[in-house]
N, C-alpha and C positions, 0 to 999 in steps of 0.2 A: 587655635582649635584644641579642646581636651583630645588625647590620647588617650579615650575610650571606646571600645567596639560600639560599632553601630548595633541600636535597638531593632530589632527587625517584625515589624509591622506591613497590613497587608492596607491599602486604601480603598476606598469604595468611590469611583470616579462617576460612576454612572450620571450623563446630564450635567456634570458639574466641568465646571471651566478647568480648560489645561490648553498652558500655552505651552507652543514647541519651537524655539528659535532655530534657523537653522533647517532650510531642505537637500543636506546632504544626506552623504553612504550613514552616517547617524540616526537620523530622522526617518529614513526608509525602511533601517530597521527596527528600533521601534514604534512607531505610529503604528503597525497592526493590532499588538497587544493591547495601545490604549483606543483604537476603535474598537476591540471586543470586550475593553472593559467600559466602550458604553459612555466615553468621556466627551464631552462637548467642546473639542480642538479648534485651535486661532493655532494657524502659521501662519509663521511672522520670518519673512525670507525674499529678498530679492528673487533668488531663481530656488530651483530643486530638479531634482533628479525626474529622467520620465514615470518611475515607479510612486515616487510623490506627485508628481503632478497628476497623476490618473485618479490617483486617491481624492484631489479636488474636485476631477472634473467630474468623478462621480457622487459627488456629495457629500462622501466621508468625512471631510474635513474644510475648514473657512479656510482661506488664505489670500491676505493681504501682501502684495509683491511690494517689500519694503523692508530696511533694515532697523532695526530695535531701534525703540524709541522709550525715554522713561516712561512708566507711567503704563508699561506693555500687561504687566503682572499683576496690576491692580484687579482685586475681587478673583483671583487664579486660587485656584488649591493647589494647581501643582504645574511645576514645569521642566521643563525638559531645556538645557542652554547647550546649543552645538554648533553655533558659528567659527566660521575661520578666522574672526576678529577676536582678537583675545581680549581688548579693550572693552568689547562690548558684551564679550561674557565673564567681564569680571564688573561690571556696569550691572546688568543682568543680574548675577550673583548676589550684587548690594541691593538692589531691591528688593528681592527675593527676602534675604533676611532681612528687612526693614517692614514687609507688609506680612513675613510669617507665612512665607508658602512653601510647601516643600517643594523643595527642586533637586536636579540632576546636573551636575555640570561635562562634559566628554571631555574635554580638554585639562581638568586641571579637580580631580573627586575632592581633595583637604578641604577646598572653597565654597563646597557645596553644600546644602543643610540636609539632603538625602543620600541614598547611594543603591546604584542599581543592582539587583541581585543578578547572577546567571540562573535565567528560571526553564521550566519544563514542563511538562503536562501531562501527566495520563488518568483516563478517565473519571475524570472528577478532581481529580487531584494537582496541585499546583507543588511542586518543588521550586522552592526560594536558594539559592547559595550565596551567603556572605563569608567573605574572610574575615576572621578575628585579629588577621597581623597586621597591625598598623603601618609598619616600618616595610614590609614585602608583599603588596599584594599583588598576587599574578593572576589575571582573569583567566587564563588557561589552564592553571590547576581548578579554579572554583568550578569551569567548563564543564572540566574533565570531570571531577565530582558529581554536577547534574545532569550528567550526559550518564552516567553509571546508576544513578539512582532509579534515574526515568527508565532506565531500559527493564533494570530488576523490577519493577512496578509492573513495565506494560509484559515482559516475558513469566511473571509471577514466581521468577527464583528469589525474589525479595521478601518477601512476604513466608512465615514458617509456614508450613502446610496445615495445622492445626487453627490457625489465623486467617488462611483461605474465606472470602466472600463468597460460597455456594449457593446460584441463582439456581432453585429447583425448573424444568425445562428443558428444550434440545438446541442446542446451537446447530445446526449446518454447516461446517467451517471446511472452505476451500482447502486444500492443502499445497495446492501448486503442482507444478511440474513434476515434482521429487526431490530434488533439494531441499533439504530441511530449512537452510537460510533463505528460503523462498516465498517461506507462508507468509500470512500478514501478520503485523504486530498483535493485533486483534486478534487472531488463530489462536497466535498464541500464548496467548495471555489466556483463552476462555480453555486451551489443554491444559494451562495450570492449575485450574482452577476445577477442573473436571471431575466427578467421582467415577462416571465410565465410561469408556470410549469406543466407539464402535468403526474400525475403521478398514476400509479398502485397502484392497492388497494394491494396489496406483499409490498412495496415497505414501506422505513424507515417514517411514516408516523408523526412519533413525530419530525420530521425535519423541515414538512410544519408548526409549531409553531413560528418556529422562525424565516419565513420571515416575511419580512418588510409588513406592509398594502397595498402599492399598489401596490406589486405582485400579480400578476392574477394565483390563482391555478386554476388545472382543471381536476376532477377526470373522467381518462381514459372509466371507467366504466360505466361513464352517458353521455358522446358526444352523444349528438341525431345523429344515424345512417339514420333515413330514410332513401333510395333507397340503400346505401351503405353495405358494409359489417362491420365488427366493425373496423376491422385492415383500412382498407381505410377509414374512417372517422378520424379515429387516425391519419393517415397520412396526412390527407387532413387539418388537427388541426397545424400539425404541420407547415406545407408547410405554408399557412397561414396566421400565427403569426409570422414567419420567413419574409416571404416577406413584413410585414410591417415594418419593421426594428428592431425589437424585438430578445433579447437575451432567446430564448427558452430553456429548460430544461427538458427531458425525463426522469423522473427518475423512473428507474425501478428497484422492486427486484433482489437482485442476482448480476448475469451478464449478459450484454444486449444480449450476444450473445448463452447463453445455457440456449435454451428453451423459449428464451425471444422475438422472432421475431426482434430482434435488424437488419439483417440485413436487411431484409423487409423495415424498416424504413428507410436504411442509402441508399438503392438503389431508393426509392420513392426518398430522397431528392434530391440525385441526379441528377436524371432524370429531377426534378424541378432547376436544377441549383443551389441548397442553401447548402454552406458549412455545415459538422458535421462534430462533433469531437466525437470518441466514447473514454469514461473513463472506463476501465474491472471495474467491481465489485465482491467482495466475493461470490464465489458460495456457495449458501444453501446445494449442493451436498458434500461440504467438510466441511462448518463450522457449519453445524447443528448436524452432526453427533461427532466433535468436540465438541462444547457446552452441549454435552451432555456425553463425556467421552468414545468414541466410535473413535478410530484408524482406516481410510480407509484401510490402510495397518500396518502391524506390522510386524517384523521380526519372521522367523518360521513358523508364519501364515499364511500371504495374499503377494505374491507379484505383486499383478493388483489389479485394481479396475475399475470395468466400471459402468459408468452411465447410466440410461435410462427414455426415458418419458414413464410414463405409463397411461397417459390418453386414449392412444386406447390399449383395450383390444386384448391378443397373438389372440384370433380368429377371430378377425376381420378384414376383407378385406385389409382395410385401413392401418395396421400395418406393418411398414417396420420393425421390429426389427426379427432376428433370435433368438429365444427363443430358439428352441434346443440345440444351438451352446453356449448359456449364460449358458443352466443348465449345459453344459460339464465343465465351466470353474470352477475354485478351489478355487479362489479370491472372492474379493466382489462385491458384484451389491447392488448399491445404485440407487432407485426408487425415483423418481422425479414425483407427479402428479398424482399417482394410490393409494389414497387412495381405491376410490372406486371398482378398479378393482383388491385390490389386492388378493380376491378368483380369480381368474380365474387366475392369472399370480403365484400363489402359485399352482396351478393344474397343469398350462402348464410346470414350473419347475420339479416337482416330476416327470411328466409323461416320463419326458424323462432324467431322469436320477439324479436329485438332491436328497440326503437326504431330508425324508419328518421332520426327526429331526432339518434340518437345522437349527440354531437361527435365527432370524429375530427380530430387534428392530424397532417402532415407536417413531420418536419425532418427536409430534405438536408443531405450532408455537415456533419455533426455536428460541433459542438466546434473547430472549420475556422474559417479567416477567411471561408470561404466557403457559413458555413453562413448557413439559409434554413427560413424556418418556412411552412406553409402548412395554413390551419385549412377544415374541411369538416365535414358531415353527413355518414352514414351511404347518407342517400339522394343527397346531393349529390357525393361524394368523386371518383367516376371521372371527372365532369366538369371538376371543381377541377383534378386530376392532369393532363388532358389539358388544360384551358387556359393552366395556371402550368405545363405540359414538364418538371412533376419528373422527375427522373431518379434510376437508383441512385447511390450508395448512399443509402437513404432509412430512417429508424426510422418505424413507425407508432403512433400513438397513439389508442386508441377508448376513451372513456369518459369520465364525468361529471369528470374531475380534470383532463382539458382546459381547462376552462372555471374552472379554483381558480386560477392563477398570472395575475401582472400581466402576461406576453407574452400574454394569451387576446384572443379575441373581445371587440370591444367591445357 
């Protein structure tokens, strides 16, 4: 074989033959890449793994339970050789170059007349990594290489700012719990990409660090409302900055859409005619109490869990939620927003039927360096609240799966 770097070229499989020898830990991981590039796959394998075999029984892929036979490669564009018979993929390999089909070999790359890159993806975009050392290649530096490329892609520190792809529009974008390593890759990637950002005081706040200077932030919480209400100033912020041509960015705690008035915002834009695109984010309802070592559900214990706001109190007019019908349930209720109400919604519970034993955990600022657990009863909890000065933002926790995780009650 010359001791020349490999040419690197992309193929187009779509429909066209590609055989895979071989339904090992090999085969299972590639054969996704070549069912989404569309390739018309023959495995050719006595057995495979249960992840390959699902891949047939769904249609994905033919497969013939049989070991390579000449003659396997004929009319193939391209194949894949990863049997545990070396015999038969060095068999394999000779035909391969005798009918001119590119292939792969796992066991032995000199032999082979292709060579697989370490690849990646982000949005549109395909990262290929080949070594040029002939003499030393180590797939876990090539990894490591598109494992760094991809990230600077999908987080948009790869890209100079001036080079930025600005989709004029509003994105939505969840922010998560708080933590900044919380967002989606998505998130944030469309804050690199942002010209201004409009963002909740919830919301991953050590992010806004790391835009660029002349991103325009713009804390939700101080839009001068005049005559408006707050939410319609917010809307009218974003509307906007959108119609100047600008790539806006909504970033909200959580998820835009529980408890976040996310869709308020996507029906305003709407109505204004201006594309959104909403990104989910981490709900605080699941990953604070996570972060904190507290299972929504666990087996034995909880099999529901329902969420709820509690910023209006069970007695007040305003209050859509059935309280009676929640203190019936057996599961957990995870409180979003009641700190302050959570005397009275620990009253309206017992009254109609909860254990006033219930456990009940507090964790403030969630997922935070500055988060903080604080465990209570039912009957105990307002007291708790008021001698430990929790404060918002707080998730609440009621039910038996308090008491399952090693941060519980001793």
């Amino acid at each position: 074989m010359a001791e020349n770097p490999a040419y690197p070229v992309g193929l187009r499989l779509t429909a066209r033959r590609t055989v895979v020898l071989g339904g090992g830990q090999v085969a299972q991981r590639r054969l996704p890449a070549l069912i989404g590039a569309g390739a018309d796959i023959l495995l050719v394998s006595p057995t495979a793994t249960p992840s390959v075999e699902a891949m047939a029984d769904a249609g994905e892929i033919s497969w013939e339970r049989r070991r390579y036979e000449n003659g396997d490669l004929k009319d193939a564009w391209y194949a894949l050789i990863a049997t545990s018979d070396p015999e038969a993929n060095t068999a394999a390999s000779a035909e391969a170059e005798a009918e001119r089909v590119w292939c792969v070999r796992s066991d032995d790359a000199e032999e082979a007349t292709a060579l697989t890159p370490a690849t990646g993806r982000s949005e549109g975009v395909t990262v290929a990594i080949l070594t040029t050392d002939i003499d030393g290649r180590d797939p876990r530096r090539t990894a490591a290489i598109r494992d760094a490329v991809v990230e600077g892609l999908r987080d948009g520190t790869l890209v100079a700012p001036q080079q930025r792809t600005r989709t004029p529009g509003v994105a939505l974008v969840g922010g998560g719990p708080g933590d900044p390593d919380l967002i989606t890759v998505r998130g944030r990637r469309l804050l690199a990409e942002a010209d201004v950002v409009i963002a909740d005081r919830l919301g991953p706040r050590d992010l806004l660090d790391e835009l660029p200077p002349h991103v325009e932030v713009i804390d939700a919480a101080k839009i001068p409302y005049g005559r408006f209400m707050a939410q319609e100033a917010i809307n009218n912020a974003l509307i906007e900055h959108a119609k100047q041509g600008k790539s806006v960015v909504r970033l909200k705690g959580g998820d835009p859409f529980v408890f976040g008035r996310g869709m308020e915002e996507a029906q305003a834009l709407a109505e204004a005619g201006i594309s959104c695109t909403v990104v989910p984010g981490i709900s605080s309802s699941i990953s604070v109490p996570g972060a904190a070592g507290i299972p929504v559900t666990h087996r034995g214990v909880a099999h529901e869990f329902t969420v709820v706001s509690g910023h209006v109190a069970p007695d007040d007019e305003r209050s859509l939620v059935d309280w009676p019908s929640l203190a019936k349930l057996r599961g957990t209720l995870v409180i979003l927003m009641g700190v302050d109400k959570i005397g009275k919604i620990a009253e309206a519970l017992t009254a109609h039927g909860r254990s006033p034993g219930t456990p009940v955990a507090l964790i403030q600022e969630g997922t935070t360096a500055a988060q903080r657990r604080v465990d209570a009863t039912l009957a105990t909890v307002a007291a708790e609240v008021a001698a430990h000065e929790v404060k918002p933002p707080a998730v609440i926790v009621i039910g038996e799966v308090v008491n399952v995780g090693p941060g519980g009650p001793a």
